[in-house]
C-alpha positions in Angstrom: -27.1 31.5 20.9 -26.2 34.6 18.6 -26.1 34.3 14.9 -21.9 34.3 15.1 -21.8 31.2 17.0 -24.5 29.5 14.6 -22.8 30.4 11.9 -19.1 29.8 13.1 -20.8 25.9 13.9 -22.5 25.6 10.6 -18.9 26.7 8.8 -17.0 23.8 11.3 -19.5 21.6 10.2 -19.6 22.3 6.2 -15.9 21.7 6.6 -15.9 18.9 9.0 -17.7 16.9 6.2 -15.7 18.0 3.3 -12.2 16.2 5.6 -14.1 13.4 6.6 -15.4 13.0 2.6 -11.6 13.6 1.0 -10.4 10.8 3.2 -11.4 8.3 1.4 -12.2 9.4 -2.2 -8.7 7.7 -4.4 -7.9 5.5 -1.6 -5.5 2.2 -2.7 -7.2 -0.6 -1.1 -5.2 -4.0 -0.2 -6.0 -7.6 -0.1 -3.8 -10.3 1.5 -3.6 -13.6 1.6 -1.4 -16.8 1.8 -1.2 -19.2 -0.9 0.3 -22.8 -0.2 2.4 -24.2 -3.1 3.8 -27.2 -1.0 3.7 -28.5 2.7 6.8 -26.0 3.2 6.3 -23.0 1.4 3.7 -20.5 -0.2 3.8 -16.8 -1.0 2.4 -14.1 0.2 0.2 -12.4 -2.3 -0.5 -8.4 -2.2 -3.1 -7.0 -4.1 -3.8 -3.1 -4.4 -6.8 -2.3 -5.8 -5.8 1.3 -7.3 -8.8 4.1 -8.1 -8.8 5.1 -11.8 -6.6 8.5 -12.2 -4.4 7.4 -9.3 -1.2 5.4 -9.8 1.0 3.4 -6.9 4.8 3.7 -7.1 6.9 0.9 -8.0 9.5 -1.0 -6.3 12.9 -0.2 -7.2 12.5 3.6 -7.9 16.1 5.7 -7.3 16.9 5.6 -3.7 17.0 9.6 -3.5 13.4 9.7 -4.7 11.4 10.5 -1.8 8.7 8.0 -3.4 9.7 4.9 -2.1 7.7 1.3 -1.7 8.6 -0.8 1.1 7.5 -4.3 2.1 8.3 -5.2 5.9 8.1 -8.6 7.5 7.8 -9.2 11.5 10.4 -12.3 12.1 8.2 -15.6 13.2 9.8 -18.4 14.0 7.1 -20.4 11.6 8.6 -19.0 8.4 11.4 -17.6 6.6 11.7 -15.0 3.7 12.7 -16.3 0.6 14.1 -13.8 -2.1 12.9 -10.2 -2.5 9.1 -9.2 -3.0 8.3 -9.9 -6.9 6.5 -7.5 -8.4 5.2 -7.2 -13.0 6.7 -5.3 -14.7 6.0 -1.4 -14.2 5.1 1.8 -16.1 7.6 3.7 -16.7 7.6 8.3 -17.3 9.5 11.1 -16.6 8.1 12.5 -13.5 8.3 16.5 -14.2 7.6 18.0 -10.7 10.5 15.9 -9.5 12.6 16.1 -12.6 13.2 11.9 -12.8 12.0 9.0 -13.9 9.7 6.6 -12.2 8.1 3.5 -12.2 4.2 2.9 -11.2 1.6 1.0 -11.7 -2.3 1.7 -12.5 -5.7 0.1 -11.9 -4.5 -3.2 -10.0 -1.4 -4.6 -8.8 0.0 -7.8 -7.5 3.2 -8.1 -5.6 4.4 -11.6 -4.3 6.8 -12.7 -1.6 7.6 -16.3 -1.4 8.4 -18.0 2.0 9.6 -21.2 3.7 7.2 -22.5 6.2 9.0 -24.3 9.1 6.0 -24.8 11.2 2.5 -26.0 11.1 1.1 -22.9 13.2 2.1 -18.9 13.1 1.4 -15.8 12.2 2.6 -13.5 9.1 2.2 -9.9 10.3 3.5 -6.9 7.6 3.6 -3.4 6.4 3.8 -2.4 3.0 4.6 1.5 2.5 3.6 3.1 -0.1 2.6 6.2 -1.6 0.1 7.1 -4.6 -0.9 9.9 -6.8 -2.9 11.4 -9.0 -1.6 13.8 -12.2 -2.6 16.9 -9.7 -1.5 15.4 -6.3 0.1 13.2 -4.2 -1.3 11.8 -1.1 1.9 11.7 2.1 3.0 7.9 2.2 0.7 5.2 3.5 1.3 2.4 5.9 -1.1 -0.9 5.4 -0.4 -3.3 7.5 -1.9 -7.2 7.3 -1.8 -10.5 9.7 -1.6 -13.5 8.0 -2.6 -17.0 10.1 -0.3 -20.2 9.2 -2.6 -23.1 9.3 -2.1 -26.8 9.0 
């Protein structure tokens, strides 16, 4: 090999590392799980985990935002939606770059979507979009997606 191609490889590779590192520096991280309040319903609770100097976008931001948070819910026969996804009460700023207000949340955040259940076995499968950023940049929006068992 000539010094070019070693040092073209060493330059991939110094790079390759610094991608592979970015991915998952500030990363939201999700928890779900099914709580049981009754023989026929619980709630689905969603926790994000959210790195210090990021923040997660709200529920309920303007619909011509393009920073929108979504909840999605494969039907089942085994259970039934009840309401809209709760979520605390928000921060609230005036976003410049965008020139509008928004609503976020920092550190940790639990949203909660109550449900019927109408059978003893199933299986709760979701997405919850969502985008996050820092005060320097935003990351593209984010799909988690979660599987929930329904138990006796």
């Amino acid at each position: 090999m000539n010094k070019t191609t070693i040092l073209l490889i060493t330059i991939l590779m110094l790079f390759s590392g610094y991608s592979k590192g970015q991915d998952t520096v500030g990363k939201i991280t999700w928890v779900c799980i099914l709580k049981r309040n009754s023989p026929d319903e619980g709630e689905i609770l969603m926790k994000a985990k959210i790195p210090t100097g990021w923040h997660l976008y709200a529920l309920g931001n303007r619909p011509d935002s393009p920073i929108q948070m979504n909840f999605k819910f494969s039907p089942d026969k085994s259970y039934a939606l009840i309401g809209a996804v709760s979520q605390p009460q928000p921060l609230r700023k005036f976003e410049k770059q965008l020139g509008i207000p928004v609503t976020y949340f920092e550190h940790e955040v639990e949203f909660g979507q109550k449900i019927k259940l109408k059978g003893k076995n199933g299986t709760i499968n979701g997405t919850i979009q969502f985008m996050q950023c820092s005060n320097d940049i935003c990351l593209p929006p984010q799909d988690f997606g979660f599987s929930l068992k329904i138990r006796p």
